[in-house]
C-alpha positions in Angstrom: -45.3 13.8 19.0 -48.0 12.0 21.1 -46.2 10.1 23.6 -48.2 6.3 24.0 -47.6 6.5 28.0 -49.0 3.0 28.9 -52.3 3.6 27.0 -54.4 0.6 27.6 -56.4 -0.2 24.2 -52.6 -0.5 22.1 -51.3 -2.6 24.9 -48.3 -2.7 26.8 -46.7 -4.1 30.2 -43.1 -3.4 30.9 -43.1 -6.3 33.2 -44.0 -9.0 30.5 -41.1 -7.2 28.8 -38.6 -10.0 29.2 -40.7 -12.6 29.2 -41.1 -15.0 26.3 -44.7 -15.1 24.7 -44.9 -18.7 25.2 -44.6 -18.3 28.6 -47.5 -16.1 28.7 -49.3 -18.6 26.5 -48.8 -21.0 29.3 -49.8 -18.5 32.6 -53.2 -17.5 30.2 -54.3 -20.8 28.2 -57.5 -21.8 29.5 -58.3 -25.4 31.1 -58.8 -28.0 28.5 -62.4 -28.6 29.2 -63.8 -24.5 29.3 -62.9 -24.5 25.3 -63.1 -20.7 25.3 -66.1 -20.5 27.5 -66.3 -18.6 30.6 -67.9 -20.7 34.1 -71.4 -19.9 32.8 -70.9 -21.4 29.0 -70.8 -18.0 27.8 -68.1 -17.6 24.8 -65.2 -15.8 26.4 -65.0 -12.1 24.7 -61.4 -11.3 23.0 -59.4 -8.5 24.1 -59.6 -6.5 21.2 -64.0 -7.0 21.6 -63.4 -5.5 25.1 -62.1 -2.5 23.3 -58.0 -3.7 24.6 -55.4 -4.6 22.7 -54.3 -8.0 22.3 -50.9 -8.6 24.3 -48.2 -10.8 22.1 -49.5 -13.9 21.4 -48.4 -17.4 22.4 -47.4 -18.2 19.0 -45.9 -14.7 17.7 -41.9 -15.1 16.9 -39.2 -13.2 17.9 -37.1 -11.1 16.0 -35.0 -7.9 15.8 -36.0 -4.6 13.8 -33.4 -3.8 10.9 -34.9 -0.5 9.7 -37.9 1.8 9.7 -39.0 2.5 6.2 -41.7 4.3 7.1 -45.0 4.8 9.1 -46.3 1.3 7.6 -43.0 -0.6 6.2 -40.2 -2.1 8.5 -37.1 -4.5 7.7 -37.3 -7.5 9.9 -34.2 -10.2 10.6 -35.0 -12.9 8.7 -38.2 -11.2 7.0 -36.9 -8.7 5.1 -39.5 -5.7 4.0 -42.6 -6.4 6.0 -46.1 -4.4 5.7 -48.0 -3.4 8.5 -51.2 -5.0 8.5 -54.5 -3.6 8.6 -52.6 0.3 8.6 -52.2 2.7 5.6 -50.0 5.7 6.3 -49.5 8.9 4.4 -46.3 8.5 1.7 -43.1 9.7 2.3 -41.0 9.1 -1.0 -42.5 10.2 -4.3 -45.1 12.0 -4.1 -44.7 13.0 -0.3 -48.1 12.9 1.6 -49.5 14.8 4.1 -48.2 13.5 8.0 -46.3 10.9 5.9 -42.5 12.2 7.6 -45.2 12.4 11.5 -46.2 8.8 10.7 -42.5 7.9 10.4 -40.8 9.5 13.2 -43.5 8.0 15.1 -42.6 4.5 14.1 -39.1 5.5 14.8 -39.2 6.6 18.2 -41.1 2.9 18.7 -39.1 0.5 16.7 -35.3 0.8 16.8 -32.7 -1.0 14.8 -31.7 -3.9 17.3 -34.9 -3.9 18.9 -36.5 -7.2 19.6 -40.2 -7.7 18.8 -43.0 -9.9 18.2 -44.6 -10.8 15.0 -47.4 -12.9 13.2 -48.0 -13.4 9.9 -52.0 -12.8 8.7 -53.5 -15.8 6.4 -52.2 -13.9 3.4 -48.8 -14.2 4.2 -47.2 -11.8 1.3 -48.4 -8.4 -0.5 -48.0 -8.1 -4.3 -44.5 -6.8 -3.7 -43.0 -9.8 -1.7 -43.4 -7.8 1.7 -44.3 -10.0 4.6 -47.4 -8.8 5.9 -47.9 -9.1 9.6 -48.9 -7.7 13.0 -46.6 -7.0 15.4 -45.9 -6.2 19.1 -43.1 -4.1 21.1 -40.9 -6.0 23.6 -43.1 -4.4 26.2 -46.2 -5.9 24.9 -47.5 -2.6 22.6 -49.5 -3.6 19.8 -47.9 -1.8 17.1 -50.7 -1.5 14.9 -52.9 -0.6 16.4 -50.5 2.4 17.9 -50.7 3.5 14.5 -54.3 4.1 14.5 -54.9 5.1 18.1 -52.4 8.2 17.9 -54.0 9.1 14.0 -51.2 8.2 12.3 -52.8 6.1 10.0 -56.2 5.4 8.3 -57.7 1.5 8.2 -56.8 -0.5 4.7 -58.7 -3.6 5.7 -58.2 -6.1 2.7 -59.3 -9.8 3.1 -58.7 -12.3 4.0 -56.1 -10.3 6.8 -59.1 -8.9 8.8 -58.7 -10.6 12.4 -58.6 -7.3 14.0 -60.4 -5.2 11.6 -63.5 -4.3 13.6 -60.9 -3.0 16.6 -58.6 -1.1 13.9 -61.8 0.4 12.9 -62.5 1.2 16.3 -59.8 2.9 17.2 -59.3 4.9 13.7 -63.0 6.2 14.4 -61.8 7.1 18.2 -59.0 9.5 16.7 -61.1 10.8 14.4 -63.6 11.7 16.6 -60.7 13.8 19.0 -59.3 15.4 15.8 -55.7 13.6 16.5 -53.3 13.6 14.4 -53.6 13.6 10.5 -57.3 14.0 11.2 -56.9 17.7 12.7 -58.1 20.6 11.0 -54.5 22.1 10.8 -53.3 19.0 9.5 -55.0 16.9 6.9 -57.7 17.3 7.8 -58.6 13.5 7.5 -57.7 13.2 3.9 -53.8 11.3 4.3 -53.9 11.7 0.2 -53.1 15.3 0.4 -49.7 16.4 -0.6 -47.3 17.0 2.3 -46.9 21.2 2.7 -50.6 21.2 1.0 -53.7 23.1 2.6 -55.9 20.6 4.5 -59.1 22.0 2.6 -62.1 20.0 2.2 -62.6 21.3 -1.2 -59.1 19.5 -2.0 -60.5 16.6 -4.6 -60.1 15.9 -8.4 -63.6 15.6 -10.4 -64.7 12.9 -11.5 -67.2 11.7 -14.4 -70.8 11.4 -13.0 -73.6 12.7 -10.6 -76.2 11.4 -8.7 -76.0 9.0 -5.7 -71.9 7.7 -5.1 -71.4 9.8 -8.8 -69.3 11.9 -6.4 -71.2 15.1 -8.2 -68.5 17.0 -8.8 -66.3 16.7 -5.7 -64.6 13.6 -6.8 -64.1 9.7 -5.9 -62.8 8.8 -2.5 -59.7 5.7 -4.4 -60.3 2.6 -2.9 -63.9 2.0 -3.5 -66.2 0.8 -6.9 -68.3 2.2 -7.9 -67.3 5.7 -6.9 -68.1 7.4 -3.7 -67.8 11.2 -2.6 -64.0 12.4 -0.9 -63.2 11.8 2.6 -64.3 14.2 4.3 -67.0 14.5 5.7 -67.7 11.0 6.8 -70.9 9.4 5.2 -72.6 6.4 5.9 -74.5 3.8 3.8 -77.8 5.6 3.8 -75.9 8.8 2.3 -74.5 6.1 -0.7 -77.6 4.1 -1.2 -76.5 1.2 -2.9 -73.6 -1.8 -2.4 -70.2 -0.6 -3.0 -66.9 -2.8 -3.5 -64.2 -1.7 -1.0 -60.5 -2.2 -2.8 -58.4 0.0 -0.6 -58.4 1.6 2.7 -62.2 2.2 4.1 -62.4 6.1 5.7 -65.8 6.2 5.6 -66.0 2.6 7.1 -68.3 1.0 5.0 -67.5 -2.9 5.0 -68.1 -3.2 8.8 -67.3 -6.9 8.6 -64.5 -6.5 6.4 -65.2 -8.8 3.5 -64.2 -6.4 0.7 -68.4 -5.5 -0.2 -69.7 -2.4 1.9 -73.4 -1.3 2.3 -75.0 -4.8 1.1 -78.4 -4.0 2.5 -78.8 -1.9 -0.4 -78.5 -4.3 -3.1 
């Protein structure tokens, strides 16, 4: 288990911990007359465009954890089931995935029943399945989340219109990839969460599918969450390797929609 240990970019500060978020909303708001601007007129940069997570915002709610479903599902006082937002963790009923039972004892160590914590609904306020979708913060200020991502416990599902962090999820995925944390370790899964849990991490691992030529997948199979198709996960490719537009329906590991509107690689139209 990675231990978080006050890492800066997922948040976190003990001595907020008791503190309500509107308080904080009142220590941070800036003066009426800057409107978001710094002293020179310059738009003031968000915390998560610093590369920092966002601490709890001024108008999150308070409320209590109930259970840990998972990496990526939680039961919430007054909520009920609520999906993370912006996340996608390995199954761990059904058809187990790999790091799916890592992804959840990570979000139980974090979140425990009685806990109290921090949430905000995104614009779409409910999934298909009557889950709550939010974001949401640890007492202490910890952006849940994005904890997720930074420790490579989960892969990016951006899906409009819930993208207000997406480009720092992204981030942050990309980091852990890049150090091999997590389910994106060789001995793991090798990047690809889809692989069944007790599976070998192999990059050879994929199901064919109909097709060749550019984004046919030739032979090695269609990464889900993207039309038309385009090759597995891993190794990463980028636009030039698909050479044409692609519609992105599920989670993103080749991060092709960099502004999160659900079409990736729209030069090539």
């Amino acid at each position: 288990m990675v231990a978080l240990g006050g890492c800066e970019e997922v948040g976190g500060d003990d001595d907020r911990r008791d503190r309500a978020p509107a308080d904080a909303g009142k220590r941070e708001r800036p003066a009426r007359a800057s409107r978001g601007r710094d002293r020179k007129g310059a738009p003031k940069a968000s915390a998560a465009r610093l590369g920092r997570a966002p601490g709890i915002p001024p108008d999150a709610k308070r409320t209590t954890v109930v259970e840990v479903t998972d990496g990526d599902t939680v039961k919430l006082t007054d909520l009920g089931a609520s999906r993370i937002i912006g996340v996608d963790t390995p199954e761990v009923y059904g058809g187990a995935e790999c790091y799916g039972r890592e992804a959840s004892e990570f979000a139980k160590s974090l979140l425990h029943p009685g806990d109290t914590v921090y949430y905000r609904h995104g614009v779409e306020r409910t999934d298909r399945y009557g889950r709550d979708l939010v974001y949401l913060w640890l007492r202490g200020g910890t952006f849940f989340n994005a904890a997720l991502l930074k420790e490579g416990y989960a892969v990016t599902l951006t899906i409009p219109p819930n993208v207000e962090y997406a480009d720092f999820f992204r981030r942050l995925a990309a980091k852990a990839r890049a150090a091999g944390r997590g389910l994106w370790a060789s001995d793991t899964c090798n990047g690809n969460p889809d692989a069944p849990a007790g599976g070998s991490p192999s990059r050879s691992e994929t199901t064919s599918a109909p097709g060749g030529g550019p984004g046919g997948g030739g032979g090695r199979g269609c990464e889900p969450g993207y039309t038309p198709c385009v090759p597995r996960y891993p190794p990463d490719l980028d636009c030039a390797d698909i050479g044409h537009p692609v519609r992105v329906t599920g989670r993103d590991p080749h991060n092709l929609d960099g502004d999160g509107d659900g079409r990736g690689c729209e030069s090539y139209g």
